[in-house]
ZADO-1210 file (C-alpha; in nm, 4 decimals, padded with zeros to 6 digits):
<atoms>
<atom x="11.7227" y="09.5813" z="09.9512" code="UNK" pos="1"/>
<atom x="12.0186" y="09.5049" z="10.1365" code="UNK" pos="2"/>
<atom x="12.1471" y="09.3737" z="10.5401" code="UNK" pos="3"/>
<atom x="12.4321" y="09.5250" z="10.7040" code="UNK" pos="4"/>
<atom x="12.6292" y="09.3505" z="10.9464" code="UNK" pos="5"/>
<atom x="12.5274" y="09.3339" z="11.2657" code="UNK" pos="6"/>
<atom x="12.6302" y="09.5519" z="11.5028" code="UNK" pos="7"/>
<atom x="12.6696" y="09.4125" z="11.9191" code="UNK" pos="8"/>
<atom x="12.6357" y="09.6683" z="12.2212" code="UNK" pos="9"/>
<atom x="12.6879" y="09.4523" z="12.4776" code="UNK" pos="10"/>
<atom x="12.4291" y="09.1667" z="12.4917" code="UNK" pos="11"/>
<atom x="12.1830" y="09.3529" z="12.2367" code="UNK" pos="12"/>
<atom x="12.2025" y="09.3022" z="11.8454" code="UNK" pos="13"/>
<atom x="12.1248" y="09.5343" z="11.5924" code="UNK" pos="14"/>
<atom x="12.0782" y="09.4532" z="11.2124" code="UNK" pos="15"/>
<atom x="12.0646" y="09.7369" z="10.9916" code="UNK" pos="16"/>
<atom x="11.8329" y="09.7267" z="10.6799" code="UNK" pos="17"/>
<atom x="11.8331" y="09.8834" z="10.3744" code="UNK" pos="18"/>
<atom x="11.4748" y="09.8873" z="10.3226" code="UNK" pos="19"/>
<atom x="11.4970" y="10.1046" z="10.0124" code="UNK" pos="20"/>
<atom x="11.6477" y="10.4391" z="09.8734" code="UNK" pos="21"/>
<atom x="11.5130" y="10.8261" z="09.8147" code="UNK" pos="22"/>
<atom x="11.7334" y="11.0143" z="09.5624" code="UNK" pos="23"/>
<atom x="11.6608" y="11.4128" z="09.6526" code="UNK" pos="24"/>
<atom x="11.8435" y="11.7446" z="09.5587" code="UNK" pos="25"/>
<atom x="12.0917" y="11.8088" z="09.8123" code="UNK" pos="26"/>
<atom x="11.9233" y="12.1584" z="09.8843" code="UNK" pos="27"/>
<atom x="11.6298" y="11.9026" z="10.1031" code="UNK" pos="28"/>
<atom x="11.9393" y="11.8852" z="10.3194" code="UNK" pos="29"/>
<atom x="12.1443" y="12.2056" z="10.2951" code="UNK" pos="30"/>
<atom x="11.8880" y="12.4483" z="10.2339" code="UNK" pos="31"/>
<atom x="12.0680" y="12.7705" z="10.0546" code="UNK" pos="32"/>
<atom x="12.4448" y="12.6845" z="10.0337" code="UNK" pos="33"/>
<atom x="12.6700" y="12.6154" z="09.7344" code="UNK" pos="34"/>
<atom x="12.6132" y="12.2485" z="09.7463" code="UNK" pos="35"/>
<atom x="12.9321" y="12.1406" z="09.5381" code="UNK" pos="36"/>
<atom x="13.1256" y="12.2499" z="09.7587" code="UNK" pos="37"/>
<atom x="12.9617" y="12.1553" z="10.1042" code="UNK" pos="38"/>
<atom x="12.9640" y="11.7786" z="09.9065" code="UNK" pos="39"/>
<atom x="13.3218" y="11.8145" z="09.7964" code="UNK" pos="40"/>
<atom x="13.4170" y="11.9324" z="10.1935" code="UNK" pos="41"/>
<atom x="13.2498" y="11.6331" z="10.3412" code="UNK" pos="42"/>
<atom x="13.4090" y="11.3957" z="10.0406" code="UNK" pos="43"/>
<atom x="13.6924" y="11.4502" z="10.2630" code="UNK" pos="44"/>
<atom x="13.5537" y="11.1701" z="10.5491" code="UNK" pos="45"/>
<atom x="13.2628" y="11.0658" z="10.3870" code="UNK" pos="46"/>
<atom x="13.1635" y="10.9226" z="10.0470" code="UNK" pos="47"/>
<atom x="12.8676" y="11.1321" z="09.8952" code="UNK" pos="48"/>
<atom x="12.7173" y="10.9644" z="09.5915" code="UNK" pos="49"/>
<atom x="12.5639" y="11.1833" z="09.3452" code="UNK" pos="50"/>
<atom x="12.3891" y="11.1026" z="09.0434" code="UNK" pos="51"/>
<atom x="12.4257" y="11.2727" z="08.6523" code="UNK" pos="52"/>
<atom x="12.1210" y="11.5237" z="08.7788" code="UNK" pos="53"/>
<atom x="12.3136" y="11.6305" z="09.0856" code="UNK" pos="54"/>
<atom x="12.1075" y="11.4691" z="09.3154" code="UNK" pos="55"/>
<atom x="12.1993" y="11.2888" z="09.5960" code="UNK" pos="56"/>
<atom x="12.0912" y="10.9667" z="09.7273" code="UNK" pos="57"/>
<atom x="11.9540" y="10.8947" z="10.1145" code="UNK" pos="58"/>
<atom x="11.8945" y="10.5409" z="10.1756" code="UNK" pos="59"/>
<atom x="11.5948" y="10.4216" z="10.3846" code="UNK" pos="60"/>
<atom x="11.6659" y="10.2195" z="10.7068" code="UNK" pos="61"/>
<atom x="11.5426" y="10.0084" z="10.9647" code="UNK" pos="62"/>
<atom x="11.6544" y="09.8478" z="11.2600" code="UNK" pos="63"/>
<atom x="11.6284" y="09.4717" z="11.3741" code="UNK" pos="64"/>
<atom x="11.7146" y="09.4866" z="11.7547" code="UNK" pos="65"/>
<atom x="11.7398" y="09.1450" z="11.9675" code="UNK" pos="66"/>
<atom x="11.7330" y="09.2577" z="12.3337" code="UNK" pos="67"/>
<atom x="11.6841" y="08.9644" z="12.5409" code="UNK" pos="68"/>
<atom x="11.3931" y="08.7064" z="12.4206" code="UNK" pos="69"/>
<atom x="11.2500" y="09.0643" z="12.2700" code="UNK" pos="70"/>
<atom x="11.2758" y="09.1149" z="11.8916" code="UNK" pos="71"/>
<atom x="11.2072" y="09.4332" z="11.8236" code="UNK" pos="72"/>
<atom x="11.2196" y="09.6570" z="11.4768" code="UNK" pos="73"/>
<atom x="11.2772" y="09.9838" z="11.4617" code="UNK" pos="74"/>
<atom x="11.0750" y="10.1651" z="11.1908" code="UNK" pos="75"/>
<atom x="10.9432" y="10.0023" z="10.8468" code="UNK" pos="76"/>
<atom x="11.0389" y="10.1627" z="10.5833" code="UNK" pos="77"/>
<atom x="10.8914" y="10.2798" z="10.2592" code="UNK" pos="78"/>
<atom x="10.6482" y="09.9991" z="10.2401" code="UNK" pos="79"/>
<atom x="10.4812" y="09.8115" z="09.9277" code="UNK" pos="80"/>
<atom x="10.3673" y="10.1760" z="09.7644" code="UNK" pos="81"/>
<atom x="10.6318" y="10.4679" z="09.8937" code="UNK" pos="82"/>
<atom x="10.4183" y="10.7491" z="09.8652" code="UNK" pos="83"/>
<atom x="10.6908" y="10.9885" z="09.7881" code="UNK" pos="84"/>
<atom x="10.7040" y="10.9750" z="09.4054" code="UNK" pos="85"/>
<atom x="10.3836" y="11.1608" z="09.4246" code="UNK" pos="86"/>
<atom x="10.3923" y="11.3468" z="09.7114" code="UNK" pos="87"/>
<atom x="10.7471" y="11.5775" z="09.6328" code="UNK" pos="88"/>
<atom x="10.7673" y="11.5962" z="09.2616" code="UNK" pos="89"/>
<atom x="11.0846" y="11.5102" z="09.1123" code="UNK" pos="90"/>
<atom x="11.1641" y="11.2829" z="09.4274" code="UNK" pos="91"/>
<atom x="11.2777" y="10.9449" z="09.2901" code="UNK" pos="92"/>
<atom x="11.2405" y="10.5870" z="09.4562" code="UNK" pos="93"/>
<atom x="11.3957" y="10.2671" z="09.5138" code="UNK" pos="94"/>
<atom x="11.1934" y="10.0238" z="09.6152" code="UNK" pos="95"/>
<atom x="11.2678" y="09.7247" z="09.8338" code="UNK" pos="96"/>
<atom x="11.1159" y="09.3934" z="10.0232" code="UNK" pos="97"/>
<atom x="11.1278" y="09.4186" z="10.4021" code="UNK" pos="98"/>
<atom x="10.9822" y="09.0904" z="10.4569" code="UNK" pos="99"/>
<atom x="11.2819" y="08.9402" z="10.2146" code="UNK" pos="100"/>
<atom x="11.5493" y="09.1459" z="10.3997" code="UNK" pos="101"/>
<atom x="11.3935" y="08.9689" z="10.7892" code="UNK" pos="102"/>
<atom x="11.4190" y="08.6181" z="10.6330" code="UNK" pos="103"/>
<atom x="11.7454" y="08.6778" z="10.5031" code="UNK" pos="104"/>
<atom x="11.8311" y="08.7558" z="10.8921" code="UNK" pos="105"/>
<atom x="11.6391" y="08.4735" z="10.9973" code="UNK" pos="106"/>
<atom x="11.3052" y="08.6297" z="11.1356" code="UNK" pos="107"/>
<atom x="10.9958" y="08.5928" z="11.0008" code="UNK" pos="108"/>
<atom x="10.6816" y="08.8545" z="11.0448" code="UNK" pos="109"/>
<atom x="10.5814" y="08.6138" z="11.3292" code="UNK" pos="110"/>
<atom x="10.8488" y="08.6910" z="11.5955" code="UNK" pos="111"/>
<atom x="10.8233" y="09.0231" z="11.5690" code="UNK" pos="112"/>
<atom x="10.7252" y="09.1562" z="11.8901" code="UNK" pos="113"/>
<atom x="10.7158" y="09.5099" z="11.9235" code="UNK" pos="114"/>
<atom x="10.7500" y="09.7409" z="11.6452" code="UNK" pos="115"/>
<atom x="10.8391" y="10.1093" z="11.7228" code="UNK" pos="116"/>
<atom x="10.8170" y="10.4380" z="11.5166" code="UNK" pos="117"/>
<atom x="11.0360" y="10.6757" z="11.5789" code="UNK" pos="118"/>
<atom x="10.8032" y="10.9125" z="11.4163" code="UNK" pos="119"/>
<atom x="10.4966" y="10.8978" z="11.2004" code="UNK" pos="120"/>
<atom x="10.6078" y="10.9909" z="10.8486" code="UNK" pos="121"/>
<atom x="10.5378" y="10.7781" z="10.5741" code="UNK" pos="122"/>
<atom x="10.9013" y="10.6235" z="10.5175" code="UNK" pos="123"/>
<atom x="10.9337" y="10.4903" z="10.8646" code="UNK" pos="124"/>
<atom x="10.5682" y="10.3504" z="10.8993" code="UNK" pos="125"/>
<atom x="10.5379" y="10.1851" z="10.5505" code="UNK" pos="126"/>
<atom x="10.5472" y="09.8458" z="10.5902" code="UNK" pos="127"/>
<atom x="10.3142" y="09.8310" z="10.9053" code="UNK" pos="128"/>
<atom x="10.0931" y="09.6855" z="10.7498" code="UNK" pos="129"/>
<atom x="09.9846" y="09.4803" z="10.3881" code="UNK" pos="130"/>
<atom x="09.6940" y="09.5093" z="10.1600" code="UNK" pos="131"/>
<atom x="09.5604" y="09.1214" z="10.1931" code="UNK" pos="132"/>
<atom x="09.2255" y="09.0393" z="10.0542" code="UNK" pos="133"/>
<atom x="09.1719" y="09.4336" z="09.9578" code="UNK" pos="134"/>
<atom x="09.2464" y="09.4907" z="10.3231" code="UNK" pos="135"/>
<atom x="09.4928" y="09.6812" z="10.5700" code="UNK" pos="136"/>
<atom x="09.6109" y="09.4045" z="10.7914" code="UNK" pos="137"/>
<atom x="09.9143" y="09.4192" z="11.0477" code="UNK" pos="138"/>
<atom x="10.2521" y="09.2694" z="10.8825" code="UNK" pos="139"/>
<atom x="10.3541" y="09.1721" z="11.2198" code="UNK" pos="140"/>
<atom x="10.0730" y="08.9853" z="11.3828" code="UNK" pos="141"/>
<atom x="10.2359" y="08.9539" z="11.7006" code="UNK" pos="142"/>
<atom x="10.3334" y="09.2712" z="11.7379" code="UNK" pos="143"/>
<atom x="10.2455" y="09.5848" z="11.9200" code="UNK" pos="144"/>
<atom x="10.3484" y="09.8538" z="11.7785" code="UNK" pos="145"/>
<atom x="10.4558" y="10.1600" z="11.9135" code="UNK" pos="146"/>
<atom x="10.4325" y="10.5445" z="11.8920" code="UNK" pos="147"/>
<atom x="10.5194" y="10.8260" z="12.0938" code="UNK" pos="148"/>
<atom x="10.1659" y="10.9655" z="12.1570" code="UNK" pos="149"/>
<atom x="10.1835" y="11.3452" z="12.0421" code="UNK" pos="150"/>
<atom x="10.2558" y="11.2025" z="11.6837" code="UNK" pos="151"/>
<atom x="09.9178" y="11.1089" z="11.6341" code="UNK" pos="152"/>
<atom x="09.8077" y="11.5088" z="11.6082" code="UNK" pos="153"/>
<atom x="09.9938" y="11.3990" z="11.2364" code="UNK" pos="154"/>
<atom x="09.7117" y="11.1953" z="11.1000" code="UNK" pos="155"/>
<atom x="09.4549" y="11.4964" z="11.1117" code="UNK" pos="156"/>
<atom x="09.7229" y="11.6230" z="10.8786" code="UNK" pos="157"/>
<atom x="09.7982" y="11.3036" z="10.6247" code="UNK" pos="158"/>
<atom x="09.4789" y="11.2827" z="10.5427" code="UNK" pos="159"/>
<atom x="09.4864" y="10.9460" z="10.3078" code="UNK" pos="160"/>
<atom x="09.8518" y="10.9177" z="10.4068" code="UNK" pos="161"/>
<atom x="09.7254" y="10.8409" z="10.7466" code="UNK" pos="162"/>
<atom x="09.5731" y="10.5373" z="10.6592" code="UNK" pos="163"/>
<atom x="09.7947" y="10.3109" z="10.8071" code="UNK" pos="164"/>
<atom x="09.8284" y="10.4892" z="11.1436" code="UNK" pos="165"/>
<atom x="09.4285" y="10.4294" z="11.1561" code="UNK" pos="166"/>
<atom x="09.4042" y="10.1178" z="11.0149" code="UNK" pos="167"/>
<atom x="09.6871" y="09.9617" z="11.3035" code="UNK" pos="168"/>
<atom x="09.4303" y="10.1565" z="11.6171" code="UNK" pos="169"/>
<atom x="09.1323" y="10.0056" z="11.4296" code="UNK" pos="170"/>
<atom x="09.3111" y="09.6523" z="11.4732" code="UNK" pos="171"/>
<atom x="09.3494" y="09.7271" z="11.8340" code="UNK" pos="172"/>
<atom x="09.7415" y="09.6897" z="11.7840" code="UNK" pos="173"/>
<atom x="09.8581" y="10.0450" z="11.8391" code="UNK" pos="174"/>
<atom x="09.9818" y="10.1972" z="12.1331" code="UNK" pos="175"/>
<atom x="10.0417" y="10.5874" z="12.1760" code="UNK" pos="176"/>
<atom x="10.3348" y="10.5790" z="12.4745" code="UNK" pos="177"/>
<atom x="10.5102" y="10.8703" z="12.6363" code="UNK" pos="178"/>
<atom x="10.8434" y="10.9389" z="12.4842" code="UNK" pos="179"/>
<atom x="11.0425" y="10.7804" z="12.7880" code="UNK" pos="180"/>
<atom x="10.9009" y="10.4342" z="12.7742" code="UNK" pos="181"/>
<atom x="11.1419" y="10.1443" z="12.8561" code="UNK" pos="182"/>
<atom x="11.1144" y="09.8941" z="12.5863" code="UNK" pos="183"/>
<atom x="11.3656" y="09.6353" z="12.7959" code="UNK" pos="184"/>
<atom x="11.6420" y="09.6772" z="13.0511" code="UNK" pos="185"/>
<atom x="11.8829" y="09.7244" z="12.8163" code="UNK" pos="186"/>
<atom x="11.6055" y="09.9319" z="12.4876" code="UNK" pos="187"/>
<atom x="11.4511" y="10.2618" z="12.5483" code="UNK" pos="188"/>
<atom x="11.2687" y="10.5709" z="12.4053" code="UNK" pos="189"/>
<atom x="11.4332" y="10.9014" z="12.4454" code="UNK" pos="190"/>
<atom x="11.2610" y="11.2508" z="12.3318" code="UNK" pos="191"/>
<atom x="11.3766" y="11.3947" z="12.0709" code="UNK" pos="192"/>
<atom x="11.0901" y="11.6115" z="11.9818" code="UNK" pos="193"/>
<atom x="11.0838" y="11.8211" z="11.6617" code="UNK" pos="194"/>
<atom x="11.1159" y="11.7137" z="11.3614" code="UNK" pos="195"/>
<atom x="10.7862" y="11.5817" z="11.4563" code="UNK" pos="196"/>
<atom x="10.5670" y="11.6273" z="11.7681" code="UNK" pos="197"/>
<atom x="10.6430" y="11.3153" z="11.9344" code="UNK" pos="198"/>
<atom x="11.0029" y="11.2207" z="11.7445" code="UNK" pos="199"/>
<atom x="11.2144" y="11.0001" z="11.9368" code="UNK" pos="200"/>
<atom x="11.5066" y="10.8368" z="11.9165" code="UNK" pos="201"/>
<atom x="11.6000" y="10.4656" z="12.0451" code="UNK" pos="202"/>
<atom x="11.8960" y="10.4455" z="12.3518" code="UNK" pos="203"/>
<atom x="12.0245" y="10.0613" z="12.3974" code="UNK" pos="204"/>
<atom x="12.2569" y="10.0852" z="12.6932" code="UNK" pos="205"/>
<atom x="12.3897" y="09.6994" z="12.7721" code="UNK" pos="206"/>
<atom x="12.7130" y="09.5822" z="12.8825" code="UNK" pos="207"/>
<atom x="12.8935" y="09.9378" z="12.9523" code="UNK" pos="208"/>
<atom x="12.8116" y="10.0159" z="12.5961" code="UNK" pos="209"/>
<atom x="12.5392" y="10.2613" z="12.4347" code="UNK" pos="210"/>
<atom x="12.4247" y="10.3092" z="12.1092" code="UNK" pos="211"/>
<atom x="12.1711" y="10.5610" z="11.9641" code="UNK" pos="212"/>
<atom x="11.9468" y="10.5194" z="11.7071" code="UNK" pos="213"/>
<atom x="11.8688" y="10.8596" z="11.5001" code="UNK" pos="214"/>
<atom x="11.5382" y="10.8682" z="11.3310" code="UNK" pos="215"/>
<atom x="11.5562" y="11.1863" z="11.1353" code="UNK" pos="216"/>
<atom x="11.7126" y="11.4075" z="11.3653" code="UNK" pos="217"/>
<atom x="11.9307" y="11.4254" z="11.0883" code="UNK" pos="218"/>
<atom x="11.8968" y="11.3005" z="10.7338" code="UNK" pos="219"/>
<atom x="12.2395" y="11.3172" z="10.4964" code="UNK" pos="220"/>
<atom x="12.6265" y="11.3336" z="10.6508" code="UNK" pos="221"/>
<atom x="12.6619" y="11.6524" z="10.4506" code="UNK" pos="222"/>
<atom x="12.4252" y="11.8107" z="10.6773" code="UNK" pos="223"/>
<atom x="12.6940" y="11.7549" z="10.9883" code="UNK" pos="224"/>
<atom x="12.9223" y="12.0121" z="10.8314" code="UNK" pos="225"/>
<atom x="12.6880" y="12.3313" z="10.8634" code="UNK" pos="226"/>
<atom x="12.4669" y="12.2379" z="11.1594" code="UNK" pos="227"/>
<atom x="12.3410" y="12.5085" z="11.2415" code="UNK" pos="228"/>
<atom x="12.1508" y="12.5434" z="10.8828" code="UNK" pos="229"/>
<atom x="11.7909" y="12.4083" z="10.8885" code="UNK" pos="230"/>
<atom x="11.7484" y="12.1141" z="10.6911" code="UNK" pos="231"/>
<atom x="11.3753" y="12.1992" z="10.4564" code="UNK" pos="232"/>
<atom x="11.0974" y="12.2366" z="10.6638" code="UNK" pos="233"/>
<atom x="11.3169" y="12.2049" z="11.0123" code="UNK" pos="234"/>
<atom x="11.1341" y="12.4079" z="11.2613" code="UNK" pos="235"/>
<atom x="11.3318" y="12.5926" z="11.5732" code="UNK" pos="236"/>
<atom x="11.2455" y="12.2604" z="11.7837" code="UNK" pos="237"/>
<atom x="11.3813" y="12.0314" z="11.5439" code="UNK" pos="238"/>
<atom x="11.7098" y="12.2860" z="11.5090" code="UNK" pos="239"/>
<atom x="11.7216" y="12.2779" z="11.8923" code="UNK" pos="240"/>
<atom x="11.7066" y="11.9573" z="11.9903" code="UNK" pos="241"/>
<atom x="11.9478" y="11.8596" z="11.6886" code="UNK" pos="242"/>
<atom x="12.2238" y="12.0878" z="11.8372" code="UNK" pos="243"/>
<atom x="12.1725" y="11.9748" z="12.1979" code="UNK" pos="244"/>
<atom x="12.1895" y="11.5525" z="12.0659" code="UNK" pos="245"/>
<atom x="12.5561" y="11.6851" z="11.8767" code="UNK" pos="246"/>
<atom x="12.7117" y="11.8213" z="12.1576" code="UNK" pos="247"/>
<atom x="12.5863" y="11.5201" z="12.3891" code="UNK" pos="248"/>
<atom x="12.7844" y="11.2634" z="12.1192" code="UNK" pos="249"/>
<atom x="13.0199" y="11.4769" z="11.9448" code="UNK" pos="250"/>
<atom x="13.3445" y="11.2772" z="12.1109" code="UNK" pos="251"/>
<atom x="13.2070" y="11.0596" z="12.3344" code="UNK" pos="252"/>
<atom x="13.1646" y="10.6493" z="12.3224" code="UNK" pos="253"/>
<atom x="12.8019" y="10.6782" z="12.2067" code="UNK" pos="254"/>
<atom x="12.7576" y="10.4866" z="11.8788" code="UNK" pos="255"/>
<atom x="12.5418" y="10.5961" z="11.6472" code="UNK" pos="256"/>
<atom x="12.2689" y="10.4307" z="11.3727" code="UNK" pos="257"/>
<atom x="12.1553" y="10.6661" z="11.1567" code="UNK" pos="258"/>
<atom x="11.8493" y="10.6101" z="10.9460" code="UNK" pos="259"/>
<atom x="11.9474" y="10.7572" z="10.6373" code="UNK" pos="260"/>
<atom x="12.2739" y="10.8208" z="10.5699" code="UNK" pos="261"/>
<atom x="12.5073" y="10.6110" z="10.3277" code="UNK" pos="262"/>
<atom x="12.6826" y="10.3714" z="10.4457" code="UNK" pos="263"/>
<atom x="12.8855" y="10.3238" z="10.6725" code="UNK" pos="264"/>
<atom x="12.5554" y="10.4741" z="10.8724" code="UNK" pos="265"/>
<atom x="12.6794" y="10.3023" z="11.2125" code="UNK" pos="266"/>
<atom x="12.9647" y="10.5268" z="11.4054" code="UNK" pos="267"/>
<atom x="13.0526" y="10.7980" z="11.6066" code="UNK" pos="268"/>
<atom x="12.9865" y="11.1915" z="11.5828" code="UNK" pos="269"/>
<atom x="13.3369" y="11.3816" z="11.6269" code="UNK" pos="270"/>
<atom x="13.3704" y="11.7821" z="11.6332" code="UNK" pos="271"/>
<atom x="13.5557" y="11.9350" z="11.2963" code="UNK" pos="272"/>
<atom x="13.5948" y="12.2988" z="11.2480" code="UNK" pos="273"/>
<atom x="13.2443" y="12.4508" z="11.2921" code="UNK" pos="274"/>
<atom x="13.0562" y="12.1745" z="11.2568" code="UNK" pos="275"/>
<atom x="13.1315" y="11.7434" z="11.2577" code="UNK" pos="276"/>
<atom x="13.2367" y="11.4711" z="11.0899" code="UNK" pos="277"/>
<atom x="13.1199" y="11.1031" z="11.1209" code="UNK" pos="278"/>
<atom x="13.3602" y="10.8312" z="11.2102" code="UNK" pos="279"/>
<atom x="13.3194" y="10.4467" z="11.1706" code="UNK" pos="280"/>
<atom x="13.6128" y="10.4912" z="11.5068" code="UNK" pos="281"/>
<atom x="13.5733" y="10.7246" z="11.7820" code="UNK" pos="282"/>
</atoms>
């Protein structure tokens, strides 16, 4: 759909994507509460776009990182068919082109070398792979791709959704790593366990400078405000190790690139009253 600009930590470069766009009631995010006025609280540091129906939209996001002679992407996206317009009724989808959006940064599914999942779910996995000839073939030829290994207990559970994830092992192209594994000197997993078994996030520490990429430790800004609530289907590891990744960045000089938030999704996590606010500024 769309490229942001790129963002430099140090040597490393890191091109946001807007691969496409999931439009969701807001109570996906905050569970329970009186959601005009959470949204009309956060308005105050963050824009919150809602549409006629009251729902609210979470763009889908990837991550083009250039660490060295290593080009790496960070999750996929949606992918040619987003499942979710059948799996959550009422869910709506905007679709987008992947391999338009790495041309139009200058990379082609060639020179791709590693792709990594921060988790297994079907809009960070989708465009793994292409139906070609009536076939599942790798997008990325070049590529391994990457994911944390106790995220493959998942695909007993996707049943058809799990497709892809089998299709990539069947290629011989998959590999199931622990959740610390060093990418290059400057690119690295980090465990953030929960939201899914193996969940992890993406640390690039290169020229005194660090940036964090999210995955879904958290989905929408508006969540920041009460986080302590469980976003749907959170379990008490996902609410754990949420908490314990704020107070690590709330203040400090870690950037952060969220997956799903509106834009700007690239700044900095700051405390505000009982709970935090996102800054493009530390």
């Amino acid at each position: 759909m769309s490229l942001e600009p790129t963002v430099p930590i140090g040597n490393v470069s890191i091109t946001p994507i807007v691969e496409s766009a999931l439009w969701s009631s807001p109570d996906a995010w905050i569970p329970g509460q009186d959601h005009d006025s959470v949204i009309a609280a956060t308005r105050e540091w963050c824009e919150v776009t809602v549409a006629e129906d009251g729902w609210i939209v979470v763009p889908v996001r990837c991550y083009l990182v250039r660490s060295g002679e290593r080009t790496i992407l960070v999750d996929t996206g949606q992918g040619e068919d987003s499942p979710f317009a059948s799996m959550i009724p009422g869910w709506r989808v905007d679709a987008g082109d992947l391999i338009t959006d790495l041309a139009a940064a200058g990379v082609s599914v060639e020179d791709v070398d590693q792709v990594v999942m921060t988790h297994a779910h079907p809009d960070h996995t989708g465009w793994n792979l292409r139906t070609i000839d009536g076939a599942l073939e790798p997008t990325f030829p070049n590529a391994r791709y990457l994911l944390c290994e106790p995220d493959w207990s998942l695909v007993e559970q996707f049943g058809a959704l799990a497709a892809p994830l089998v299709a990539l092992r069947e290629h011989g192209v998959l590999d199931l790593v622990p959740a610390d594994t060093t990418l290059t000197e400057e690119v690295r997993l980090v465990e953030t366990h929960g939201h899914t078994p193996g969940h992890v996030c993406v640390q690039i520490d290169s020229g005194g400078e660090q940036a964090l990429i999210l995955g879904d430790v958290v989905h929408h800004k508006i969540a920041l405000a009460t986080p302590a609530s469980r976003e749907g289907g959170d379990s008490d590891e996902a609410l754990a190790t949420r908490l314990a990744l704020y107070a690590r960045l709330a203040g400090g000089a870690t950037r952060i690139l969220a997956s799903h938030f509106e834009a700007p999704a690239v700044g900095y996590l700051r405390p505000r009253g009982d709970g935090y606010e996102f800054s493009e500024t530390p």
